[in-house]
C-alpha atoms as one frame of an Amber mdcrd trajectory, in Angstrom:
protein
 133.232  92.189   6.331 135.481  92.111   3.012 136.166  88.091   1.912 138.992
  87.676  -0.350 142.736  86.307  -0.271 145.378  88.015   2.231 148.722  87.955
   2.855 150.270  88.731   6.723 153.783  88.599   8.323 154.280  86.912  11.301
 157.203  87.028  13.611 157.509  83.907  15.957 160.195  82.134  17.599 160.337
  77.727  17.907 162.812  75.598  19.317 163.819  73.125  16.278 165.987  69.501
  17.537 168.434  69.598  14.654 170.188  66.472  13.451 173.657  67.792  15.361
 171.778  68.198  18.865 169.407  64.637  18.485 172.662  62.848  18.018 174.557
  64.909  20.749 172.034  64.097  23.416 171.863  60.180  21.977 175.954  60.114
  21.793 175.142  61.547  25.833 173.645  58.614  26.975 175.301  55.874  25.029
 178.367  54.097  26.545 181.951  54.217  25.418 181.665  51.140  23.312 178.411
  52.458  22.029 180.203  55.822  20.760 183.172  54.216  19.533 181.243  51.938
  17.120 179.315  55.519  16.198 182.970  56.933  15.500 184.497  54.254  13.599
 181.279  54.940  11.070 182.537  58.375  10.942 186.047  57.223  10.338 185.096
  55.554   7.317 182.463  57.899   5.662 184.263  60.863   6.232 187.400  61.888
   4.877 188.634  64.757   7.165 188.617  62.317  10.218 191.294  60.953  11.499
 192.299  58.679  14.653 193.891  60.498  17.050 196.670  58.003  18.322 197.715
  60.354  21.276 196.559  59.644  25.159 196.152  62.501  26.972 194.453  61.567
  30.037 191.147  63.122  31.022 191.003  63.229  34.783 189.848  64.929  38.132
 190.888  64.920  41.363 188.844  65.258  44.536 190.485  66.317  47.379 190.402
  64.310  50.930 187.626  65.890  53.339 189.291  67.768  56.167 187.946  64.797
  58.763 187.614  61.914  56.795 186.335  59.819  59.476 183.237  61.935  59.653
 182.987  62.267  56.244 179.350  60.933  56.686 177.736  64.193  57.478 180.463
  66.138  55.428 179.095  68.386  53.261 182.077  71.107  52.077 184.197  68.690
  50.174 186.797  70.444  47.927 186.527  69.485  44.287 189.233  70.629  41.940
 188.589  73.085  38.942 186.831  72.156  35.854 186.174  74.199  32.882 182.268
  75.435  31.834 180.958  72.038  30.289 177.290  73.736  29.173 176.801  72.080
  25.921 176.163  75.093  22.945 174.752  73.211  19.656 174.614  75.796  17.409
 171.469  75.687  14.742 173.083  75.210  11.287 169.746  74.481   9.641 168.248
  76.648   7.774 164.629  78.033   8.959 161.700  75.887   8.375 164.104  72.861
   7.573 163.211  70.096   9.329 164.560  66.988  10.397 164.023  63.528   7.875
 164.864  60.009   8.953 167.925  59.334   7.094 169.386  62.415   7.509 173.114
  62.431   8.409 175.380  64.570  11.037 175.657  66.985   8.542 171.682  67.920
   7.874 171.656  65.643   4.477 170.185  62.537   3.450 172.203  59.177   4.139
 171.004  56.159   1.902 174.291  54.313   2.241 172.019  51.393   4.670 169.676
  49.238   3.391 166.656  47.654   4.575 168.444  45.299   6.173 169.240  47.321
   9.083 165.827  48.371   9.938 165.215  44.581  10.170 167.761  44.348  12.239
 166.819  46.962  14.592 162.928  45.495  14.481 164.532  41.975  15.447 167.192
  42.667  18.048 165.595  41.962  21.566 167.097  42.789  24.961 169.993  40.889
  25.999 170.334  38.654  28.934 172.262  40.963  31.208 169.757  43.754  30.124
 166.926  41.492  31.200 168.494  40.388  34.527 169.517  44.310  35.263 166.149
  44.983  34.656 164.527  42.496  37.284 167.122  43.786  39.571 165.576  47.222
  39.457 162.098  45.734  39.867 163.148  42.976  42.765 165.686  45.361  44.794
 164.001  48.478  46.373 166.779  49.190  48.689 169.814  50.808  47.089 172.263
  48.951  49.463 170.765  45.581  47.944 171.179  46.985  43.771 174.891  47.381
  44.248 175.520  43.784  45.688 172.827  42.427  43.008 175.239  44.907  40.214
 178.260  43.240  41.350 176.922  39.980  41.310 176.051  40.449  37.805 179.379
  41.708  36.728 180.657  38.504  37.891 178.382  36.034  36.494 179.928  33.314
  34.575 177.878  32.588  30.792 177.071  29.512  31.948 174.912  30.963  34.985
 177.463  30.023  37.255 179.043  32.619  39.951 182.145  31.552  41.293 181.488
  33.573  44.600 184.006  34.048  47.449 181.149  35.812  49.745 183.679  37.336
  52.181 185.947  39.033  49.784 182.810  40.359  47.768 181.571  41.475  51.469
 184.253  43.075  52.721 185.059  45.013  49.236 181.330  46.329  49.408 181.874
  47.125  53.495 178.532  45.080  54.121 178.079  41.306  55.844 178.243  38.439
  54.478 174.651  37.200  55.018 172.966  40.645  53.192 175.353  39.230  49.566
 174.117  35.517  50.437 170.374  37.029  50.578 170.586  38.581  47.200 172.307
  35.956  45.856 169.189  33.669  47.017 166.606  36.211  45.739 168.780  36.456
  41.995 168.601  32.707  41.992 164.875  33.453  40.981 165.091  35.156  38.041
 164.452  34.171  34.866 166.008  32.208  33.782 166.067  30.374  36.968 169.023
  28.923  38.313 171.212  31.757  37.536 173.702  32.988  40.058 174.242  29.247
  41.674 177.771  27.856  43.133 177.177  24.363  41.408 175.286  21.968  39.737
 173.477  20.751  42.479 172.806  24.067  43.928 171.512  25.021  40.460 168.751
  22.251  39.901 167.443  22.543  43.897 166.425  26.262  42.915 164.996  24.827
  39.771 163.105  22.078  41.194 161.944  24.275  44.557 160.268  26.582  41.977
 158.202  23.868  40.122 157.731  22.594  43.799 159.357  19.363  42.711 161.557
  19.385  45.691 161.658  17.039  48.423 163.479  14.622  50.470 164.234  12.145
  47.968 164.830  14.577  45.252 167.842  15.855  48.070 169.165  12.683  48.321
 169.014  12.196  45.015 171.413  15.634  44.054 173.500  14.359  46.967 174.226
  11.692  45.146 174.641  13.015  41.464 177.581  11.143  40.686 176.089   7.646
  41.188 173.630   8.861  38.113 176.783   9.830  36.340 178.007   6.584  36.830
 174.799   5.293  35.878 174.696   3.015  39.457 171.057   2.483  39.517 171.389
   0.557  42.073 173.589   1.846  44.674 171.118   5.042  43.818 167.842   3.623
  44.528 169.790   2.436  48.167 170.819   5.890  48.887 167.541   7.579  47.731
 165.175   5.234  49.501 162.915   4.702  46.448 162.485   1.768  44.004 163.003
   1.574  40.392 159.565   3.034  38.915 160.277   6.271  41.336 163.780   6.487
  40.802 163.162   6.777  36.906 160.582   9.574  37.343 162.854  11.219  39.276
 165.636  10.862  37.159 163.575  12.302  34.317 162.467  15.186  36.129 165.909
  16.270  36.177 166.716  15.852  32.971 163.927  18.154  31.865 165.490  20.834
  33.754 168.358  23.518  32.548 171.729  23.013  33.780 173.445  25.744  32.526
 170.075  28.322  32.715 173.046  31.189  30.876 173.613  29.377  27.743 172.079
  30.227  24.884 170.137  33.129  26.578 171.678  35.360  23.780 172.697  34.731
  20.633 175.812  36.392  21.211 178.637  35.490  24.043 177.863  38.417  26.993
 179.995  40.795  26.210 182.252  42.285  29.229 181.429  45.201  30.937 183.918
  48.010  29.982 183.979  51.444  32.852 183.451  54.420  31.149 185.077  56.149
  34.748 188.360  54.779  36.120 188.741  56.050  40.199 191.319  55.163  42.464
 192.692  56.796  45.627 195.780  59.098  45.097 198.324  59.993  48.268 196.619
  62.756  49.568 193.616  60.529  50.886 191.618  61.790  48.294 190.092  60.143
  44.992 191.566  60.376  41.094 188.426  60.280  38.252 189.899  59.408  34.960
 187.630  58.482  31.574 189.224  54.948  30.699 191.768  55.558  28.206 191.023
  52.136  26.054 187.588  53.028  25.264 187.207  56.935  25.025 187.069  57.474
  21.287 189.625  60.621  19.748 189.147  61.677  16.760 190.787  65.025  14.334
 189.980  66.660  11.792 192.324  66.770   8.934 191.864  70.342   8.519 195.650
  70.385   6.309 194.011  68.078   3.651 190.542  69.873   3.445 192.785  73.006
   2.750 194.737  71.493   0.224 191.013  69.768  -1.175 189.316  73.507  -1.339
 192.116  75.093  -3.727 192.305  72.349  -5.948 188.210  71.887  -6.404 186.705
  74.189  -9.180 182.780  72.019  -8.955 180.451  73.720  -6.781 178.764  70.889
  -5.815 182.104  69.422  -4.564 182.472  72.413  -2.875 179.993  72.115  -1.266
 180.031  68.674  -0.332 183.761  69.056   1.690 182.230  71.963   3.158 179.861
  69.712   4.589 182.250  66.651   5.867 184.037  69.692   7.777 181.245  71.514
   9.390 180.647  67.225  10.303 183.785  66.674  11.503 183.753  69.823  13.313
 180.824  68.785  15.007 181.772  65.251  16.060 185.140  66.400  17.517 182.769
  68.934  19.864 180.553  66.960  20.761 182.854  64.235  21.458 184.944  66.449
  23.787 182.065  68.158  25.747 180.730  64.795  26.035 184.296  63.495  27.621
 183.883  66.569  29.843 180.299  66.251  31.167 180.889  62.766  31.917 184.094
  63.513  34.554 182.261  66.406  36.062 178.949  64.309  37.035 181.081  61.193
  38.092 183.599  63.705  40.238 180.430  65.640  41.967 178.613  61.535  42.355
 181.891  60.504  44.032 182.139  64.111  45.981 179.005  63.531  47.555 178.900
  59.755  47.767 182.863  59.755  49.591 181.556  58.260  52.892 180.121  54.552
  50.608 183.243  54.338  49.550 185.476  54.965  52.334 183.138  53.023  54.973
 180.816  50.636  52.856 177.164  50.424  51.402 175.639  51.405  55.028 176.840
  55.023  54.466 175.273  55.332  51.192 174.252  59.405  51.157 170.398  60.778
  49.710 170.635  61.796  46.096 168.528  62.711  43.543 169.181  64.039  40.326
 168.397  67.524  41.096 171.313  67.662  43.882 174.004  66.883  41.028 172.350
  69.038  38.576 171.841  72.418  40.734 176.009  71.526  41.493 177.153  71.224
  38.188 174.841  74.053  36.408 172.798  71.370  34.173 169.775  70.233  33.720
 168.165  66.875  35.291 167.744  65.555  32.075 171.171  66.250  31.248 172.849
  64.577  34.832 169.704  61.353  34.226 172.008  61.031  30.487 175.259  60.593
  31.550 174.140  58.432  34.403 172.658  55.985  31.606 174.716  53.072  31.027
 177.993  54.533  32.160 179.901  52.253  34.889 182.708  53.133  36.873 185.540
  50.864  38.645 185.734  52.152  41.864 187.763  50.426  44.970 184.540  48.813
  45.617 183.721  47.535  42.426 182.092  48.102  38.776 179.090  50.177  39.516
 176.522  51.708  37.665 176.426  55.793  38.060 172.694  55.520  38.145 172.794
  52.875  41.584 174.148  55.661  43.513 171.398  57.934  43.573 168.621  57.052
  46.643 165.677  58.674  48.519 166.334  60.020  51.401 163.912  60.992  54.494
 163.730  63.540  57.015 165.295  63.649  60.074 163.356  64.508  63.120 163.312
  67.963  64.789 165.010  69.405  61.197 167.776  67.162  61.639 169.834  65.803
  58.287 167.965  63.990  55.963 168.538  59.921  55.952 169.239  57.993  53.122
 166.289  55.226  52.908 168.382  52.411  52.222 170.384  53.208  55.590 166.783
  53.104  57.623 166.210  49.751  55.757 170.245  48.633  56.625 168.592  50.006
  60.668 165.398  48.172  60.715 166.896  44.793  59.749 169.482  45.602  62.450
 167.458  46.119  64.918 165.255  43.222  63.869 168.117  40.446  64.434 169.205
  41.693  67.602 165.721  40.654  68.810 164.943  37.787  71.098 161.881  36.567
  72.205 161.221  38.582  74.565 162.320  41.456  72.715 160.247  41.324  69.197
 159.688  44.723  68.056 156.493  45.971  66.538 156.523  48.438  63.671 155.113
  50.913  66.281 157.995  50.075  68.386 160.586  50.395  65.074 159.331  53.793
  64.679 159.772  55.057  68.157 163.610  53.640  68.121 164.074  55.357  64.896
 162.920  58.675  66.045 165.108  58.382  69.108 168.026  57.806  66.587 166.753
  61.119  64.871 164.662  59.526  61.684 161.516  61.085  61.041 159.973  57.212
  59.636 155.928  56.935  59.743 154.643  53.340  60.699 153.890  52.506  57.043
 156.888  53.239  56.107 158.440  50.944  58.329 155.959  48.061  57.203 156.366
  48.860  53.358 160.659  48.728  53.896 159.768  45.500  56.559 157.894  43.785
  53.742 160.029  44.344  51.043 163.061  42.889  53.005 160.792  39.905  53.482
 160.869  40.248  56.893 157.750  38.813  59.009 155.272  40.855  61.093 156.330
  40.895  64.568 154.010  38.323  65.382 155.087  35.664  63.273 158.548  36.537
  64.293 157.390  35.528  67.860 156.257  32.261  66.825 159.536  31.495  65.210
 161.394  32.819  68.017 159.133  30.251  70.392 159.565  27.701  67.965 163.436
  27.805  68.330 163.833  28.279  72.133
């Protein structure tokens, strides 16, 4: 065998994430707000952008089902005509290039930020709404229970306050009262705690029942919070049953708790949540999708003055540079407008297949996974799991997160139509209140009424779904039930 220095040719191919498609797919996933702070950068850096002042609105419409009332099991709803959305970033880097940090839209290096934002980045945390949407997807397994918990946390006050009318909230949602007073009561136990109370008083019991601090005389003592305002020690120590060396500890044990558990959680105010999807019902019985007008950023490209730029420049390295804020601007206005476009078509085939929730309430939620909306509209999961990323929509019922209404679903029995999961759960706790005592259904029992109802449910299923509801075994139910008789 010959040793010595040789030179080959090799032909390969390689898939390359230029600068244009990593911020594509990260313009994908942000929120309106998000890409209209992204644009308003653009603005400013480059020349050949301009605002584009006009509204034209960007909306579908989904028809009515033919029998709306069973709209349930409806499967052949009409949705109207959309154009091909498939997203086609073309490759303008050269081969072998690769990407730098730094690098702008336009493949070249960006020093215009200092350090200053890195330290920034390094020091910003998660915000309090991100942290209590985030315990709300660990706490709440049931998808019926994330949309009251969502709503809830729309309407949070930044104090920690929720100024609740239960009934309206209930009968906007199409679900009882009592399952939006039981999330409420499971919120109140987040961290911070106290969040999501009515009032004071209501507030500092939740606080105190978690430090176990709560008893009798600390209840008679928040009945009687405006004696302590009033700074009547002794009408207080009458009402509370206690004498003065109690009374102060008690009195100090509240005052080492929070009474407004929402301020100063953030550094900043919360900001409000702005829909990315505006839906409302149009005459025909069906549903209008619109992208909300205020925040979808517009932007042209000045293509007149770039013209008018290209005869008058003799440098080649100007040249070259307005060559570059084009192809930019070019860019940006695509991606911009197939991001617009993706957007409606998910939301129209999420409200398509999700018409029954919002024409009958939370208990009609369908199963959905992210491979049902992608196989629909010709994209892949990835794709339908980025537009469904902090995107809300204001629907009849509601701001609600895209993401909240995709569910499991299990099988029905004898190849019968799949169930969603959180309508079994919405079943078993049905069937669990209308017990008595001598009625108490075991999980063995749950499972045969749930087959005869055409759910295809195994027994630890039914305990798993039982036990996350906090709901008893069917023995301890029995003792409550003899208890109360």
């Amino acid at each position: 065998m010959a040793l010595g220095p040789r030179l080959d040719l090799r032909h390969s191919q390689s898939l390359m994430m230029t600068p244009q498609l990593r911020q594509a797919i990260k313009l994908l996933q942000s929120s309106n707000l998000e890409v209209m702070a992204f644009v308003e950068e653009e603005l400013e850096r480059n020349p050949l952008l301009e605002r584009d002042e006009t509204h034209v609105a960007v909306a579908e419409t989904i028809a009515a089902p033919a029998d709306a009332a069973a709209v349930a099991t409806s499967d052949t709803l009409a949705v109207g005509d959309a154009a091909p959305l498939d997203a086609d970033f073309s490759n303008v880097m050269d081969e072998g290039e690769a990407y730098q940090p730094g690098m702008g839209a336009g493949g070249r290096m960006d020093f215009s930020d200092d350090l200053s934002g890195i330290e920034a980045m390094a020091a910003a945390g998660p915000t309090l709404r991100e942290r209590l949407a985030e315990q709300i997807r660990l706490t709440f397994e049931e998808g019926r229970d994330r949309l009251i918990a969502s709503a809830l946390l729309a309407m949070v006050e930044p104090s920690g306050r929720l100024s609740l009318d239960a009934e309206a909230l209930a009968a906007r949602l199409g679900c009882e009262v009592a399952v939006v007073e039981r999330v409420r009561r499971a919120m109140q136990r987040f961290e911070p705690t106290g969040m999501f109370c009515a009032d004071l008083r209501e507030c500092l019991q939740v606080q105190l029942e978690e430090a176990g601090r709560f008893d009798p005389y600390m209840a008679r003592l928040l009945d009687n919070l405006p004696l302590l305002a009033r700074r009547d020690m002794a009408a207080l120590r009458e009402a509370c049953g206690v004498d003065a060396e109690d009374l102060a500890e008690m009195v100090a044990e509240l005052r080492r708790l929070d009474p407004k558990p929402g301020a100063g959680g953030d550094d900043e105010p919360l900001s409000i949540i702005q829909p990315d999807v505006l839906m409302r019902a149009d005459a025909e019985g069906g549903w209008i999708l619109e992208l909300n007008p205020e925040t979808l950023p517009r932007v042209l490209v000045n293509r007149g003055f770039a013209a008018r730029c290209t005869v008058g420049l003799k440098d080649k390295e100007q040249k070259g540079f307005l060559a570059e804020q084009l192809q930019s601007a070019n860019w940006l206005v695509k991606s911009l407008e197939q991001r617009a476009n993706t957007i409606l078509k998910v939301a129209s085939e999420i409200v398509r297949r999700q018409d029954a929730f919002f024409r009958h309430g939370v208990g009609h939620l369908r199963p959905l996974i992210l491979r049902d909306v992608a196989d629909e509209v010709e994209m892949h999961e990835s794709t339908v799991s980025r537009v469904t990323a902090n995107k809300y929509m204001a629907t009849p019922r509601g701001m609600l997160e895209l993401k909240y209404f995709f569910t499991t679903a299990i099988q029905g029995t004898a190849g019968g139509e799949a169930v969603s999961a959180e309508a079994v759960r919405h079943r078993i706790k049905g069937l669990v209140q209308a017990e008595t005592y001598e009625t108490v259904l075991s999980d063995d029992a749950i499972v045969l009424r749930l087959r005869e109802e055409g759910v295809d449910i195994a027994r630890r299923t039914v305990a798993k779904y039982r036990e996350a509801m906090r709901i008893p075994s069917s023995v301890q139910r029995k003792r409550e039930k003899a208890a109360t008789a």
